[in-house]
N, C-alpha and C positions, 0 to 999 in steps of 0.2 A: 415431597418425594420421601418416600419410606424410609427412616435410618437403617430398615432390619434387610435393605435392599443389597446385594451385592456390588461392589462398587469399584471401579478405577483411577487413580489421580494422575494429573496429569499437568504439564504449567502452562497459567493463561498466556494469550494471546496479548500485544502491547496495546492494542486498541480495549480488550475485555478489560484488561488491568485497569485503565484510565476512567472508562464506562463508571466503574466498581468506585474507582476513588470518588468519583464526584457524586454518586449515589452517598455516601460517607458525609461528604461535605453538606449536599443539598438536602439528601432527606429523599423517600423514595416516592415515585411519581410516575405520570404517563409519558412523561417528554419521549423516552428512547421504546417508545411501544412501535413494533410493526405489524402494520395492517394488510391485511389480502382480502376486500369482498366481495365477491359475486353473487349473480343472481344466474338460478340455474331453474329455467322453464320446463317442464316436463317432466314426466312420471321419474321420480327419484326413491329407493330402496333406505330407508336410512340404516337399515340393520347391515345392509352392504357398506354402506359410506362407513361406519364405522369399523369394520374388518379392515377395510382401506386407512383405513389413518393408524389401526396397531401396526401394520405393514410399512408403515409409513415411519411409526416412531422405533418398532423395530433396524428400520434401515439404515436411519441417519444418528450418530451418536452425540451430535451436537442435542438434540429434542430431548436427549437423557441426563443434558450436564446442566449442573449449577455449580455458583461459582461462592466458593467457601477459603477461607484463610485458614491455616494449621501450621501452627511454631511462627507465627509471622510470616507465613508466605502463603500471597494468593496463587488458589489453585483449581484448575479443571477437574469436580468431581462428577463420572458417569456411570451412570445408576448401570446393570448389566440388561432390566429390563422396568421396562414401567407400563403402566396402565393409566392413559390417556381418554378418559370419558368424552364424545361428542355429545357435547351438551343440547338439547331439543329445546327451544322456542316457540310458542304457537301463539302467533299472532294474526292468528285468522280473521279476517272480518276488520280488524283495528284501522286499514289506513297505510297511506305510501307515508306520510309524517311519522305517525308511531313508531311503523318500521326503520325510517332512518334515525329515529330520534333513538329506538332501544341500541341498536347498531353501534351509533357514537358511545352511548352511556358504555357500553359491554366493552369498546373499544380504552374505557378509562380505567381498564382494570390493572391494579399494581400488582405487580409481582416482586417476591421475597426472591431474590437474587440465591440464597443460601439455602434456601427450601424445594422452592419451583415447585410445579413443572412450571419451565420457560416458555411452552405454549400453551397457548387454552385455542379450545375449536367449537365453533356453536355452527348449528341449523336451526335457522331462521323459519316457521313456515308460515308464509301469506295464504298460502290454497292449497290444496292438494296435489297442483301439478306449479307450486309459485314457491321457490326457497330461496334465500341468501345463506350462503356459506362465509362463514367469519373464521379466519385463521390469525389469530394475533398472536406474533410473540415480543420478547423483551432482544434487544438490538445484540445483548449481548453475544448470542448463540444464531444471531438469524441477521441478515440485510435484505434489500428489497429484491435482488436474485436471489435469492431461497425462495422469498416468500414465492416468487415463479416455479422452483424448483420443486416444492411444495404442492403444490396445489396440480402440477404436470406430473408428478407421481402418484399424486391422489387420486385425481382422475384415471391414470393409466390403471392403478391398481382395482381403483370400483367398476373399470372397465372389464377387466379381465373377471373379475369376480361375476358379476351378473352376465355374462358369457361363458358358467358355469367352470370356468379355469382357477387357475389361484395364482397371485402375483407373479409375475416375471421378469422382475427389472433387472438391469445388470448389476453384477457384483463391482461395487464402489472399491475402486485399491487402495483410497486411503480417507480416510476422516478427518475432521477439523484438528484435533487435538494433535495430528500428525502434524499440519500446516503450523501449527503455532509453535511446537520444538521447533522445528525446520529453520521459521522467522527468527526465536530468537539466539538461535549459533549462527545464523548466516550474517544478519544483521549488526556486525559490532566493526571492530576495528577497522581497515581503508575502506571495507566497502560503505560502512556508516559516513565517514569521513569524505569523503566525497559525495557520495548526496546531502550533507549539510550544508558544503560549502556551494552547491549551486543553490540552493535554496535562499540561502543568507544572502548572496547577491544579488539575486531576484527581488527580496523583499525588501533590500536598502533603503532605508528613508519612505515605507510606503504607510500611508496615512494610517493611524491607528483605530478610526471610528470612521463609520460612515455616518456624514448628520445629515438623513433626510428630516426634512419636515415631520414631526409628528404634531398627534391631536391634545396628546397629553404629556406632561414632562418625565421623561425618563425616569424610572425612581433609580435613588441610590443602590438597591440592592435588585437584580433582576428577577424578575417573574417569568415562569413558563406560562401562563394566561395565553392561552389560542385560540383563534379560529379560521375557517376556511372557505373561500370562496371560489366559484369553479367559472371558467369563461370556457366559450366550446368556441374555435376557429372553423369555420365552417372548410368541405372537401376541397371544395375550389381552390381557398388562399392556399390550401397545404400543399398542393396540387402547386400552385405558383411558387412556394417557397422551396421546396423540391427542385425546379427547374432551374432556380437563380441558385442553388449548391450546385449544380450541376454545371452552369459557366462559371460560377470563381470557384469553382476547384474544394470544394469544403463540404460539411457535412452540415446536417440541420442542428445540431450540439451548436456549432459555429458560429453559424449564424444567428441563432435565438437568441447565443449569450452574448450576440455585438447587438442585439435589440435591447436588450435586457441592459446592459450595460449604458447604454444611450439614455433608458427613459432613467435610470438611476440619476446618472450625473446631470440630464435637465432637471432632475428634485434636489438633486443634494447642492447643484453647484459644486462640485467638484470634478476635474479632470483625469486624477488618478484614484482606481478603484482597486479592491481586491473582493473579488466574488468567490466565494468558496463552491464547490462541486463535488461530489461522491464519485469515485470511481470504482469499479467492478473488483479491480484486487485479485485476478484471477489468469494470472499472466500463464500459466501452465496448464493444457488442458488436460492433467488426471484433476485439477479442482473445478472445473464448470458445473458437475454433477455433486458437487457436496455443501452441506446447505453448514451455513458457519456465517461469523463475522467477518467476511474477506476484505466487505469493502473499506477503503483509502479518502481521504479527504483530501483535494489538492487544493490551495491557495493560489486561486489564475488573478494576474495582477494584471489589469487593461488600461492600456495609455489612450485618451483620446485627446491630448493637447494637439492645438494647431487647427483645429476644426477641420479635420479631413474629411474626403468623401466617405459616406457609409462603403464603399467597394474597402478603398482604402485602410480603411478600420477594421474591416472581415480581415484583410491580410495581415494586419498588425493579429487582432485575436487568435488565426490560424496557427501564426509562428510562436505565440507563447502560449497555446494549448497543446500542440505538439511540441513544445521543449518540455512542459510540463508533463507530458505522459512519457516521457523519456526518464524522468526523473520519481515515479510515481512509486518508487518501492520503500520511501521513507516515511513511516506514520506519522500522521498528525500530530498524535502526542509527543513522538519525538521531536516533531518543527516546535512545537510550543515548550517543550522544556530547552533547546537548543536555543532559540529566541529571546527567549526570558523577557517576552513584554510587559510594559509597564502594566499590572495588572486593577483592574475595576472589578468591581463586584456588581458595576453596571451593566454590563454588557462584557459579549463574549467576546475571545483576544483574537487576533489577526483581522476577522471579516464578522462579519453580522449580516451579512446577504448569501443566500445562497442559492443557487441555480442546478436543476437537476432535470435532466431529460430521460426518461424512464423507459428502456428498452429492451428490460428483463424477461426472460420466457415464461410469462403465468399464463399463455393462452394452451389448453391443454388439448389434445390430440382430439378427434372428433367423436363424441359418445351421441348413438343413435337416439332421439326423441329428447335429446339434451339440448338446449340453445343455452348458450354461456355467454355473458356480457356485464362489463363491469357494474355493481350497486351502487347505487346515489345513497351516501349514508352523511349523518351530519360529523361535525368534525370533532377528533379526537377530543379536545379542548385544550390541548398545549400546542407550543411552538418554542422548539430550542432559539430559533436565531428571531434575528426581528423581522424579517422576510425571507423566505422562500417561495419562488416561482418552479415547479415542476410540472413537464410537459409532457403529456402520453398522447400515442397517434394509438386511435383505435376505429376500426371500419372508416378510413380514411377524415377522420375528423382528428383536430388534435384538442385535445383537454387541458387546458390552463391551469393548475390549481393554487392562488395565491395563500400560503399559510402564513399569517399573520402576528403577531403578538400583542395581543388586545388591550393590553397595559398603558400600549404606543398610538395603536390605529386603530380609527372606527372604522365600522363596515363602509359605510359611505366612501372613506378615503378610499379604500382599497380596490371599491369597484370602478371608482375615477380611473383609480391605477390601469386596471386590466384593460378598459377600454383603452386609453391610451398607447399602453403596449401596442392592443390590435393597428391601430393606423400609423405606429411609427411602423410596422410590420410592412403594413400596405407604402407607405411610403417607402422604403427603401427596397421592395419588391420593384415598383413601377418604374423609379429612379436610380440603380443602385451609385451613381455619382454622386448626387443631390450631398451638400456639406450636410453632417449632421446636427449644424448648430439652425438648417433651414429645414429638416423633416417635420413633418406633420407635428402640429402643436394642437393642446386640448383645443374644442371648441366651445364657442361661447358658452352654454349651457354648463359645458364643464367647469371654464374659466369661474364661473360664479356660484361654481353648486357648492360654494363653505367648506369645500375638504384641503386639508392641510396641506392636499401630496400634489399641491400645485404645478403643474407646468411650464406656466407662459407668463412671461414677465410685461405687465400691464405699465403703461406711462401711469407715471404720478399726477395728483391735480394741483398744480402749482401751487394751488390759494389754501391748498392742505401742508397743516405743519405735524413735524413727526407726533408730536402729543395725540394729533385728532388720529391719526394712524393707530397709534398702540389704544387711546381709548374704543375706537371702532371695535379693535381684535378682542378685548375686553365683553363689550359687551356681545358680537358672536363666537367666541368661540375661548371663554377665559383659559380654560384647563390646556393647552396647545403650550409646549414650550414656547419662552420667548426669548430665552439667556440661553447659552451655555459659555460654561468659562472653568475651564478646567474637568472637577467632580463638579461641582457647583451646577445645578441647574431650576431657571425662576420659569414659571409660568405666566401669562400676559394677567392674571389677576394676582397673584404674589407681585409681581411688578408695581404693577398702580396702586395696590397697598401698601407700600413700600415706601414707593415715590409721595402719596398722598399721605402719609404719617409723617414726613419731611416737610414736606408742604404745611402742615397744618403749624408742626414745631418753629418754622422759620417765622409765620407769619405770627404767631405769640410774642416773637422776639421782637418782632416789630419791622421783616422785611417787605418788600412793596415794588412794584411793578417800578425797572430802571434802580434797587438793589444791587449792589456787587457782591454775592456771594463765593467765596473761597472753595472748591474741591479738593481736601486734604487724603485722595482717596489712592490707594494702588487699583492697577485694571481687577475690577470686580462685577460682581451683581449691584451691588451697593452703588459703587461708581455711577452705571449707567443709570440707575436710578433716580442717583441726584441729579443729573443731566437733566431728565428727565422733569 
């Protein structure tokens, strides 16, 4: 952005603030990129599309702001006007791969938080009457209702333009930079104090990591390393999942995330969860129309002790997702510096799962010879948490899309995952009583296809002792944690290397089968090793 631009300041937002801080800490990256792309069939104008997107960055003042520090305080600077190029692509003749493949790469682009611009826009062209449209920007200034908000503007305005008119959207009453004064005078004294103390209640004692299964051992310091994999639920189930919100009284939000919650705790083995969720953030409707950071992160903590029925369990999630949108005007970064969790450099604090049902307005108004439908593009290549599941219904199918952290999960595991999701889905459609310790378990083929993110707990072969067990894992699959204990974490071949350097030491000394060896050990890696 221009220095010689004219310009306004104004004070960040506590979510941009926090954004800002950890860009500081980590180093700047794709993690906090949002993506919009479509594929738009038919005779397309780009010299129009472009008119449309100055209209566009003309109208929202969030498209014009970076975020800069002056005397020590971070601050909202917007530029009074800027020139946004729509970058041209021609990827004619190349291929559906190419094209998803350049889409992801375009999607890995880093933005200078202090320079910007915060958005980049590309057209894609496969043919002459065959584009994708790429609207990325950086989270600070945009969430995934913008990026709907976005693209419903854009559209509206290339509409109007090539119908020889000139834009006519409504006059916005206020802008992002408004919302974020607003938040931080309102947000302080009894009313801050009272949304922490539900919060704090809420999260008493709830487990600080979720340990599902991975393929490889956690490193001490986390990687955003991502990738993404897409399941498509076919019209029907949606069509049946639809019907069963409609007798328990709940929403498809609900429901998914007591599916989601289920296939978690048959991986992790545990019964209390906490799944993080994105919420809208937009409780006032002069903001449904302005494109900003609105949205909120809530911490939904899901009890499923006592193996109730899947009905049962939808009640239990209904009542603490509705106490939780009751309570939803407290930021994230606020619960987390109120918390004050014991902090890893492993993983992120409260939850490391996240569940998002995507219900944003990006389907934009109908343009004649236009057919608009989402683009299959490959993935970003980060992932903030270590899973995210986000579900889109679109032409009544719904879109899975698990984002990964590739550091942890291999592709394999994760497509186990998504299958299994599908028929705990079906199972608790067809039975919604059924306990959930008896819903649908992987099946055989699953059960044995070597992914870490196992389901179903297999009988032991008696005549097998632990040794033949952890050397089996060894040799399928060494790199899969096989310890953890505390920070501490060993892999099933740092293990046997461990133990077998012990082994080798003892039998020097002159130990031997029917040996009493001493364990002078506190619980450790080490410990079990010697065990071992």
């Amino acid at each position: 952005m221009s220095e010689a631009a004219s310009t306004q300041q104004f004070p960040c937002s506590f979510a941009q603030q926090r954004l800002w801080f950890l860009e500081q800490l980590e180093g700047p990256g794709a993690a906090y990129n949002v993506r919009l792309a479509v594929r738009l069939r038919g005779a397309l104008d780009a010299g129009l599309m472009q008119q449309a997107l100055d209209a566009l960055v003309a109208r929202h003042e969030a498209l014009r702001t970076t975020l800069q520090q002056r005397e020590g305080v971070l601050l909202q600077v917007v530029a009074d006007a800027l020139q946004l190029p729509l970058e041209l692509v021609d990827m004619e003749g190349q291929g559906e791969l190419a094209l998803r493949r350049e889409v992801g790469r375009l999607s890995r682009h880093v933005f200078d938080l202090a320079e910007g611009p915060l958005l980049r826009a590309w057209l894609l062209r496969a043919a002459a009457d065959d584009h994708v449209l790429l609207l990325l920007s950086h989270h600070v200034i945009s969430d995934a209702w913008s990026s709907g908000l976005l693209f419903r503007d854009l559209m509206a305005s290339y509409r109007a333009l090539r119908d020889g008119g000139e834009p006519q959207l409504p006059e916005l009453p206020v802008q992002y930079a408004d919302y974020a004064a607003w938040q931080r005078e309102w947000l302080q004294g009894e009313v801050l104090e009272q949304q922490l103390a539900w919060w704090r209640k809420t999260l008493e004692g709830a487990p600080p990591l979720l340990e599902l299964p991975t393929d490889r051992p956690r490193p001490a310091l986390q990687g955003y390393r991502g990738d993404r994999w897409t399941h498509i639920l076919p019209a029907a189930l949606v069509g049946e999942l639809h019907a069963l919100c409609r007798r328990e009284g709940c929403t498809p939000f609900m429901t998914l995330l007591a599916v989601f919650a289920v296939l978690l705790a048959r991986h992790a083995g545990q019964e209390d969860l906490v799944i993080g969720t994105p919420i809208a953030g937009r409780r006032r409707t002069e903001l449904e129309a302005v494109v900003g950071f609105f949205a909120n992160t809530l911490a939904l903590r899901v009890d499923l002790s006592g193996n109730p029925g899947f009905d049962a369990l939808l009640a239990r999630v209904r009542r603490g997702a509705l106490a939780a949108y009751a309570h939803q005007d407290l930021p994230f970064e606020k619960l987390v510096e109120a918390l004050r969790p014991a902090r890893s450099l492993s993983h992120a604090p409260i939850f490391q799962v996240m569940f998002i049902l995507q219900n944003t307005p990006w389907e934009a108004g109908a343009v004649p010879g236009l057919v608009v439908e989402p683009a299959e593009t490959d993935a970003i290549g980060s992932a903030k948490f270590d899973l995210t599941l986000s579900a889109t219904e679109f032409a009544g199918e719904l879109w899975l899309g698990f984002e990964y952290n590739s550091d942890l999960f291999a592709a394999d595991s994760i497509r186990h995952l998504a299958a299994h999701f599908e028929r705990l889905l079906r199972a608790a459609i067809a039975d919604p009583a059924t306990a959930i310790d008896e819903l649908a378990v992987p099946d055989a083929g699953e059960a044995d296809g070597g992914s870490a993110v196992q389901g179903a707990v297999r009988p032991l072969d008696p005549g097998l002792g632990v040794h033949h067990l952890v050397l089996a894992q060894v040799a399928q699959r060494p790199d899969a944690c096989a310890i953890v204990c505390g920070t501490q974490r060993w892999s099933y071949a740092e293990l046997d290397d461990w133990s077998a350097a012990l082994a080798a030491r003892l039998q020097a000394l002159g130990a031997a089968p029917g040996s009493v060896v001493g364990i002078a050990l506190e619980r450790s890696p080490q410990m079990l090793g010697a065990v071992l």
